[in-house]
C-alpha positions in Angstrom: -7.5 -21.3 0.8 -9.7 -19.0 -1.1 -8.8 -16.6 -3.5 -5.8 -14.4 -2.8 -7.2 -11.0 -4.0 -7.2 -7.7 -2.5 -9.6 -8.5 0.5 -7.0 -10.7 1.2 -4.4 -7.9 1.4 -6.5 -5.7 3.2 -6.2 -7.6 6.2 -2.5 -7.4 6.3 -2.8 -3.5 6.0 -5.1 -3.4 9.0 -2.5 -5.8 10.7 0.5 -4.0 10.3 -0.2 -0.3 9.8 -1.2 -0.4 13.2 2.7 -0.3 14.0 5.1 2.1 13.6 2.6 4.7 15.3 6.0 6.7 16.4 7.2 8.3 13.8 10.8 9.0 12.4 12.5 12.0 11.3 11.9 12.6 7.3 14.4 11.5 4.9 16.4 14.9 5.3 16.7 14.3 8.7 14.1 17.3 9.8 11.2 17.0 11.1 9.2 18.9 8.5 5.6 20.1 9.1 2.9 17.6 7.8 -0.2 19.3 7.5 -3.9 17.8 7.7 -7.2 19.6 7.4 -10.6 17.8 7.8 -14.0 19.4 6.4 -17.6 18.7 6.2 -19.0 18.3 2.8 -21.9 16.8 3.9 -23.2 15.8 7.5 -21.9 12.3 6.4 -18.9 13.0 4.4 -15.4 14.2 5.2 -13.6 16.0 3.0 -9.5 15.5 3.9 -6.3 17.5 2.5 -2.8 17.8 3.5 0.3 19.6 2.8 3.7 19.1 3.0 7.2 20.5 2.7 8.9 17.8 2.6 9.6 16.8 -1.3 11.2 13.8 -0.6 8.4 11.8 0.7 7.4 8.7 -1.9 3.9 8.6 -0.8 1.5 9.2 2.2 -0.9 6.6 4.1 -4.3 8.6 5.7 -5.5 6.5 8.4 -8.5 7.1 10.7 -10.3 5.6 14.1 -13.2 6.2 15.7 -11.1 5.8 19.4 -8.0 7.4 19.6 -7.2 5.0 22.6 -7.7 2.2 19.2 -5.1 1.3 16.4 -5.6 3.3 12.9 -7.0 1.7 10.1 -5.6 2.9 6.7 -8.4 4.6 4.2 -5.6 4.7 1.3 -2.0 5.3 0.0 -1.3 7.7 -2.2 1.5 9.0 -4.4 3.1 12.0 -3.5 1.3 14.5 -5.6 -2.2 13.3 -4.3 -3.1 14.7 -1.3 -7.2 15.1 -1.0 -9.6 12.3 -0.1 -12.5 12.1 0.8 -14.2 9.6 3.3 -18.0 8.7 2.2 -21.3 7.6 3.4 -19.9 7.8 7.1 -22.0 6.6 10.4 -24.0 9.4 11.8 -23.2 11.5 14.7 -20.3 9.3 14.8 -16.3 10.9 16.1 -14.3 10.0 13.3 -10.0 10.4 14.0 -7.8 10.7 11.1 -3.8 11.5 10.4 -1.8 11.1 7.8 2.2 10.0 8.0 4.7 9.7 5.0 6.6 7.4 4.0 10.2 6.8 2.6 12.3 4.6 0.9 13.6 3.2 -2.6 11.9 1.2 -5.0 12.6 -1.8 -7.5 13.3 -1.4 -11.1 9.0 -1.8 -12.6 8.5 -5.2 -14.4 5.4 -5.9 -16.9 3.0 -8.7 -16.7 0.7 -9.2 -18.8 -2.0 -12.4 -18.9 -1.4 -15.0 -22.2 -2.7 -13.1 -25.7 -4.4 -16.9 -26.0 -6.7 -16.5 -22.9 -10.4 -15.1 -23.7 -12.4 -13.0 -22.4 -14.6 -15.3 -21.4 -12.5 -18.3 -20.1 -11.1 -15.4 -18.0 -13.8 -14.5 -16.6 -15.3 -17.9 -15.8 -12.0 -19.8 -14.9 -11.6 -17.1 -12.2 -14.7 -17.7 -10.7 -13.5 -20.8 -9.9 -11.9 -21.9 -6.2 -8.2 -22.0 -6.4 -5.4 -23.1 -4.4 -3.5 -20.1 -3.6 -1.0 -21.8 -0.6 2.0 -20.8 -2.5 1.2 -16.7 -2.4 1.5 -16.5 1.3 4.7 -13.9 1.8 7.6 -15.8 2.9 11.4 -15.5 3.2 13.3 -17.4 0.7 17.1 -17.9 1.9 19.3 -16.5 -1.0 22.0 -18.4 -2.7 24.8 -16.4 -2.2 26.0 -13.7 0.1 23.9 -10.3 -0.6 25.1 -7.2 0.4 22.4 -4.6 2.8 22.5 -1.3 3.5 20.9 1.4 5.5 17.4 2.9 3.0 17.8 5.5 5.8 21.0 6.6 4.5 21.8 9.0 2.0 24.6 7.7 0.8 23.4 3.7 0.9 19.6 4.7 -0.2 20.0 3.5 -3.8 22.1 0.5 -2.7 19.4 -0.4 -0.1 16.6 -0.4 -3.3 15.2 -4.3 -4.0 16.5 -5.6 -6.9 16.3 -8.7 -9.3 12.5 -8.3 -9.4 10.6 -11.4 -10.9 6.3 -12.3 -11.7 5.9 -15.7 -13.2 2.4 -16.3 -13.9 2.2 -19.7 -11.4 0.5 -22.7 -13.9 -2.2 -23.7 -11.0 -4.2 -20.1 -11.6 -5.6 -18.1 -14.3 -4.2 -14.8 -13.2 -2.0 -15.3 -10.2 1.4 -13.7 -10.0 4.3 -14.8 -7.6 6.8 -12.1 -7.0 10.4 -12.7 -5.9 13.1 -9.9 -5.0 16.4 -9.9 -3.7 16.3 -7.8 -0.2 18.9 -5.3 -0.4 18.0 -3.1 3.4 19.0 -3.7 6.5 16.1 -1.3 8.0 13.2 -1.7 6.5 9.7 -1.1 8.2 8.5 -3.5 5.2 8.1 -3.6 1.5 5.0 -2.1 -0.5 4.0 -4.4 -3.6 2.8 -1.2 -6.2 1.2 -1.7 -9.1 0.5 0.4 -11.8 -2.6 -0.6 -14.5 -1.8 -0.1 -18.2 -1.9 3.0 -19.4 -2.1 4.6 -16.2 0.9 7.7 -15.5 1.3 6.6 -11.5 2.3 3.5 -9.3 -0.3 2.7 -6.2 0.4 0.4 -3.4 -1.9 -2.3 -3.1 -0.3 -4.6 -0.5 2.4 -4.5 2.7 4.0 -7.3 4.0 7.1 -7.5 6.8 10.4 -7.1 7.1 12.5 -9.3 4.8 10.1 -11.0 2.8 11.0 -11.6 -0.4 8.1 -13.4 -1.6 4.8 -13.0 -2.6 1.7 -13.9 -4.7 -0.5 -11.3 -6.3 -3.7 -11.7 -8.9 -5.7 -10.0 -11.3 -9.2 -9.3 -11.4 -11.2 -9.4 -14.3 -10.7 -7.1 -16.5 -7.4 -6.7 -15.7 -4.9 -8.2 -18.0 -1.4 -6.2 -18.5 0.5 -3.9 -16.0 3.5 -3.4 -14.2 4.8 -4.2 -10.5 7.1 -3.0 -8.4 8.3 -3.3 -5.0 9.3 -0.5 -2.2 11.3 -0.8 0.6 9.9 1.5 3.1 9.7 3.1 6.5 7.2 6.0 7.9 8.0 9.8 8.3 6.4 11.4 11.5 2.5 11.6 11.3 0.5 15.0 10.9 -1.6 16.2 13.7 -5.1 14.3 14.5 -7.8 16.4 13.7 -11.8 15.1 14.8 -14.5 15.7 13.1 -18.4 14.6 14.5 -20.7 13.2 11.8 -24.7 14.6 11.8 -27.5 12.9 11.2 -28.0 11.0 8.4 -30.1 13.2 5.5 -31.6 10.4 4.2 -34.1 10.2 7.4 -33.8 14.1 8.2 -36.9 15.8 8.6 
């Protein structure tokens, strides 16, 4: 298998955010207005913003499409207090779809990881070049040991409850930088779980990969020059989705006359 790294990832996001394109009422129970605004900032770039009222959402995925009869493919998550992007270098005189939906849902306790204070630079860098055997990061379902007790993340009063728990990253021997996270699976309605990460140093947790429904298992790895941070993992489920707004790209300046 080659390297399990964040192309990998990508093509679970593309896989499953595709679901779930119904939306559910917000964690309050209303359905509060989700507000998305598309602008030209050039004839080839979109310029995106939202708003909501809703201060319970943990986050927001933007997705877009070029055929609103296709799925959505997510451009980004983002934490709740980001809410601009903006989409680059597009295909000319192309339509370009986007919406934005919220998501809910508790999160794990943060562990740190960090890479062994022995490892160079350099052997770093040139041992992850290498091909490595990454079978054991597929997510999977582990059966636990004993009886766990689930609850609703939907729920007010079982929300906390529902949160995953007993979160664990060993670094696995067979790789220089590979992580494999388990978690005991505490919700009973889930849409998934987010793997977030958050780089040293940095204020904010960002998601960087999905997987299904009552996984509890999962292999993640660093890049060069990343060597210390902190994981966590989300139990989540999607709020209802903003309107779609269109916008038509122009020509491409670069051959305007």
């Amino acid at each position: 298998m080659t390297r399990f790294s964040r192309l990998t990832v990508l093509t679970f996001l593309a896989g499953l955010t595709g679901c779930s394109s119904v939306g559910h009422r917000n964690a309050a129970g209303n359905d509060a207005p989700l507000h998305l605004t598309a602008a030209m900032v050039s004839p080839v770039d979109i310029r995106l913003e939202w708003r909501d009222s809703d201060a319970n959402a943990a986050g927001y995925v933007l997705e877009y499409t070029n055929d609103p009869k296709e799925d959505y493919v997510p451009l980004g998550f983002f934490p709740p207090d980001h809410k601009t992007f903006v989409h680059p270098r597009l295909m000319p005189e192309t339509p370009f779809y986007y919406r934005v939906r919220p998501y809910y849902g508790p999160a794990s306790n943060p562990v740190e990881v960090s890479l062994p204070k022995d490892l160079t630079d350099a052997a770093y860098v040139a041992a992850y070049a290498k091909p490595e055997d990454y079978h054991w990061a597929a997510p999977a379902i582990i059966p636990e040991d004993v009886e766990v007790t689930k609850g609703s993340i939907r729920n007010a009063a079982s929300r906390a409850g529902a949160a995953p728990a007993d979160l664990k990253a060993e670094l696995v021997p067979s790789t220089v930088s590979g992580f494999k996270l388990t978690w005991t699976d505490h919700s009973t309605d889930e849409e998934g779980f987010f793997l977030e990460w958050k780089h040293e140093g940095s204020p904010e947790f960002f998601v960087c990969a999905l997987v299904k429904p009552d996984v509890n298992s999962f292999g993640w790895a660093f890049e060069p020059p990343e060597r210390k941070g902190s994981f966590r993992i989300r139990a989540y489920y999607y709020g209802k989705p903003s309107e779609v707004v269109m916008k038509i790209t122009g020509k491409d300046p670069a051959f305007s006359e």
